[in-house]
C-alpha positions in Angstrom: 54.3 116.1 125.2 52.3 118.8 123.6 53.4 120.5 120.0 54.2 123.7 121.6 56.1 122.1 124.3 58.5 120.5 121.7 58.7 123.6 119.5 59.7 125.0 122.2 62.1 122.1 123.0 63.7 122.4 120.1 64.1 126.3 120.4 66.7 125.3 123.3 68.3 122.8 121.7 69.0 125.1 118.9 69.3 128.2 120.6 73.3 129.9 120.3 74.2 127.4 117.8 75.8 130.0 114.6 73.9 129.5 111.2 75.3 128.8 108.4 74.6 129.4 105.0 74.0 127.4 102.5 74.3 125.9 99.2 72.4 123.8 97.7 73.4 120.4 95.9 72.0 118.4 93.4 72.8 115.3 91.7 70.9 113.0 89.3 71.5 109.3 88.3 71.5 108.5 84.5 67.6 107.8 84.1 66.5 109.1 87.7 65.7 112.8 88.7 66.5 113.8 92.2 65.4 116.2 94.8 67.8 119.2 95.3 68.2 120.0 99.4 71.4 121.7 100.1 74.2 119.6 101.8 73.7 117.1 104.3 74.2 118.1 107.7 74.1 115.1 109.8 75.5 115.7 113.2 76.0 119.6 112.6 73.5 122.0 114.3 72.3 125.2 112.8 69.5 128.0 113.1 69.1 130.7 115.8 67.0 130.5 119.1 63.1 130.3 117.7 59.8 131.3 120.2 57.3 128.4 120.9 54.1 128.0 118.8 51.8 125.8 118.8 50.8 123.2 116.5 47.4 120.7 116.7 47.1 117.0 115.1 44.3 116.0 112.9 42.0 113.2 112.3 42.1 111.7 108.4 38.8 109.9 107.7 39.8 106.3 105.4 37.3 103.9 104.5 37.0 100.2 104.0 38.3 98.5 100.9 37.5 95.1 99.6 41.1 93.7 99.7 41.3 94.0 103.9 43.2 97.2 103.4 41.5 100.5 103.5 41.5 102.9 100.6 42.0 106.7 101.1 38.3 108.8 100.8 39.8 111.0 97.8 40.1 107.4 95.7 43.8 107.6 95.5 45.2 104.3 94.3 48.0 102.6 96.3 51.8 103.9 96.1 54.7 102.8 94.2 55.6 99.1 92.4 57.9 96.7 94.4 61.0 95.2 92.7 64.1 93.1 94.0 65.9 96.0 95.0 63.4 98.5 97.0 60.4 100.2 95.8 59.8 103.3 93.9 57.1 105.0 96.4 55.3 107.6 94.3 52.8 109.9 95.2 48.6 109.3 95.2 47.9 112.5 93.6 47.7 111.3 90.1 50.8 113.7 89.5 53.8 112.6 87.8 56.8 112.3 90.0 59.6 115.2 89.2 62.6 113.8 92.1 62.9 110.6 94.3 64.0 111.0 98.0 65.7 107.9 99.6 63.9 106.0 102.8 65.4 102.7 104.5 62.6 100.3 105.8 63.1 98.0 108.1 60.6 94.7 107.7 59.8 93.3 110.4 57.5 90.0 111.2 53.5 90.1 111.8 54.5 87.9 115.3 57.0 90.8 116.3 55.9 91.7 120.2 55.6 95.6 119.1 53.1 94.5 116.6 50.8 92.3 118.1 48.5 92.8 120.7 46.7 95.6 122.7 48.6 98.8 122.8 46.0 101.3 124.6 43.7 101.5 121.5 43.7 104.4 118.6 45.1 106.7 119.6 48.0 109.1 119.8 50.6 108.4 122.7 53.0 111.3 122.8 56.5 110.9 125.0 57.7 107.3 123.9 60.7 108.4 122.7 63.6 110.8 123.9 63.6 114.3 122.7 67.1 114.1 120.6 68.5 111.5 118.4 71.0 109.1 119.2 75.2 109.0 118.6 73.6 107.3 114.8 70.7 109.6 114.2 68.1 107.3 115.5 65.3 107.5 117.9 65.1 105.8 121.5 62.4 104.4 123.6 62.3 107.0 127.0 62.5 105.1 129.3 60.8 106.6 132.1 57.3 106.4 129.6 54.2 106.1 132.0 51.6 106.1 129.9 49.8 103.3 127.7 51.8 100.6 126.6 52.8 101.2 122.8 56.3 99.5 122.7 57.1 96.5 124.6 60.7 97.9 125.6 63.7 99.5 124.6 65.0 96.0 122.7 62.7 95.6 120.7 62.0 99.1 119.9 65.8 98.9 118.8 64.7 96.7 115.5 62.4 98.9 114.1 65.5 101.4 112.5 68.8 99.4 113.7 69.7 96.6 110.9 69.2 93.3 112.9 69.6 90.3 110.9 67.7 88.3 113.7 64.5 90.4 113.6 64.2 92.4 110.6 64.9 92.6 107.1 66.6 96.1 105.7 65.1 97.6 102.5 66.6 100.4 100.8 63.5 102.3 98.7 63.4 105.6 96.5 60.2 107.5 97.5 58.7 109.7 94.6 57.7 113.5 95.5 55.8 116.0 93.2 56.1 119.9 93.4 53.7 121.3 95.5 52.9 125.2 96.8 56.1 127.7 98.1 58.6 125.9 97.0 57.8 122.6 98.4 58.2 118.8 97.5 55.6 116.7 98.8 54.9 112.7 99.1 51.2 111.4 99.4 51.3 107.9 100.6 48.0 107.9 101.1 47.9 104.1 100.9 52.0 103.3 101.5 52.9 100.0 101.0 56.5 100.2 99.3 57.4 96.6 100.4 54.8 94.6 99.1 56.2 91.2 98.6 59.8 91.8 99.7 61.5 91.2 102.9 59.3 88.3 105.0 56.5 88.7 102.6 53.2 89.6 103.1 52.7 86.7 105.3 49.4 85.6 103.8 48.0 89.4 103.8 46.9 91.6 101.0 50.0 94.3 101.8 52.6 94.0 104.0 51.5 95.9 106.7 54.5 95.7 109.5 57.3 97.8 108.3 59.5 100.9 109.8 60.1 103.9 107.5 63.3 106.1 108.5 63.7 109.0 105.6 67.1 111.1 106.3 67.3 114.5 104.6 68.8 117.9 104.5 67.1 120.8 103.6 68.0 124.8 103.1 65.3 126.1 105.7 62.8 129.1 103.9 61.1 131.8 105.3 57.2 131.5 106.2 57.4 127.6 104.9 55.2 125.5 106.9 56.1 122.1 106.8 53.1 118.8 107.2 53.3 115.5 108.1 50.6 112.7 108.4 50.7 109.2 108.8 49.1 105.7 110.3 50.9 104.5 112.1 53.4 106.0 113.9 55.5 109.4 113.0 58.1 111.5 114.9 59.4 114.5 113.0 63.2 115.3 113.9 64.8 118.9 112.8 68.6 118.8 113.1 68.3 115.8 115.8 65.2 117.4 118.4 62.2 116.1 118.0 59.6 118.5 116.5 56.2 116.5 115.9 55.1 113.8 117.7 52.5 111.5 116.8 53.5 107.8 117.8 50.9 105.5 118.8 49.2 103.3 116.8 46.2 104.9 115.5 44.6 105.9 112.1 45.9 108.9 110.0 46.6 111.8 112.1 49.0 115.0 110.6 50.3 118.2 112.3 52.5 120.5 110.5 54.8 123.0 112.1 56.2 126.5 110.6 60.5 126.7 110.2 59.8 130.4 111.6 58.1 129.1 114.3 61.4 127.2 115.3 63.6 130.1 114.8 65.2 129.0 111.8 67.5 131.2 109.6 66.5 131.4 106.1 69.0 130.1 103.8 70.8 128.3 106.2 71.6 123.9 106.3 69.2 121.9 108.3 68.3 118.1 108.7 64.5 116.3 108.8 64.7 112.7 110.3 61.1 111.1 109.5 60.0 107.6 111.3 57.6 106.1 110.6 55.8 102.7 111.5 53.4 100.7 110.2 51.9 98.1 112.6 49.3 96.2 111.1 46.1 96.1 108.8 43.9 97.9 107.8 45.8 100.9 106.5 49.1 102.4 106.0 49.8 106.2 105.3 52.9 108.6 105.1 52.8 112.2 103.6 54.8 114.8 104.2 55.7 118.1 102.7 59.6 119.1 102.9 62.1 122.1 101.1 63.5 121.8 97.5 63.2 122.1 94.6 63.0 118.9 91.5 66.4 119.1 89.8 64.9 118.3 86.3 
């Protein structure tokens, strides 16, 4: 499905529903600053009936590094530290990390069907998953998918986000954002690893490169803000459950970015961004992505 087909996608899915406005919320732990996005708005459905526009994905060039991964061509060293309870995912810019957002990754095993084997090459595959989220605010497999195989089936595409004690290994992690342009907070995982070592390990590799990222946020939507995404893997962008950018596939880093105009949102009103994200094997991993708020220092 092209960008402008789901921008305009989303337009319908949105279109009629009343904004709201919105305040925004903040709260901070007793050494840990945190992100302020407004109220979270799971299951509630804001914004006005937006116009389509288009929006293109882009190639990232990466290059080899010594340790089987691959290191990012600006230099940036790798993200975050692992400990027993999650990882503290911080950004590759060299910049100090003002607020945390939450992500839960789901570890799953090297021998896992949906990360093994020949999945149509490098390269984008957009229209694996329905356009909405489920009854839980999780993605599903479409079913009726004709092109390339990129996910075995619907079952096993299930343990990528679902907790599943049989198959994966759930991992709560803080992911570090810095203040960035127009009132923006951005993460640069530009080589994301934020499980090393936990879960099943890095089975014998120098990372542990099969892992599912799902990072669940509200946001108060702002005029003219553009919002980008990259990542290698796979990344679906969903704004208040309809997907909006659609990169899955496994393939090197690819980004799109898509304006909140664009989709017809209502400044100052309540929104929510569901990111996914996958990481399917070696070489490299990468998640960046640019979203609303403001560091609540």
């Amino acid at each position: 499905m092209r960008a402008s087909v789901l921008v305009g996608a989303i337009a319908a899915a949105c279109g009629g529903a009343a904004a709201q406005p919105a305040g925004s919320s903040s709260s901070s732990g007793a050494d840990t600053h945190v992100a302020s996005f407004g109220d979270d708005t799971r299951g509630e459905t804001s914004g006005t009936a937006p116009t389509a526009s288009a929006t293109s994905a882009t190639a990232s060039d990466t290059t080899a590094s010594s340790d089987g991964g691959t290191a990012s061509s600006d230099g940036s060293g790798a993200t975050g530290s692992s400990g027993d309870s999650g990882s503290s995912g911080g950004s590759d810019t060299g910049a100090m990390s003002c607020a945390t957002i939450p992500a839960v990754v789901h570890d799953l095993l090297a021998e896992h069907p949906d990360m093994t084997g020949d999945f149509g090459g490098s390269v984008v595959l957009p229209g694996l998953l329905l356009p909405t989220l489920d009854d839980e605010g999780l993605p599903v497999l479409d079913p009726d998918y004709a092109g390339d195989p990129a996910i075995t089936d619907a079952s096993t595409f299930f343990q990528w986000y679902h907790d599943d004690d049989t198959a994966n290994v759930r991992l709560d992690v803080d992911l570090g954002v810095v203040a960035a342009a127009d009132g923006l907070l951005a993460f640069e995982g530009l080589q994301y690893f934020p499980i090393d070592d936990q879960g099943f390990g890095n089975e014998t590799l120098a990372h542990n490169y099969h892992f599912a990222t799902h990072v669940h946020t509200p946001f108060i939507a702002q005029a003219g803000a553009t919002l980008d995404f990259g990542g290698d893997d796979d990344v679906w962008i969903f704004i208040d459950g309809n997907l909006a950018v659609d990169l899955g596939g496994r393939h090197g880093n690819l980004s799109d970015s898509i304006g909140l105009d664009d989709l017809g949102l209502v400044p100052d009103t309540r929104h929510t961004l569901d990111i996914f994200h996958a990481e399917r094997g070696p070489m490299n991993s990468v998640l960046t992505f640019t979203v609303p708020g403001a560091c609540a220092l």
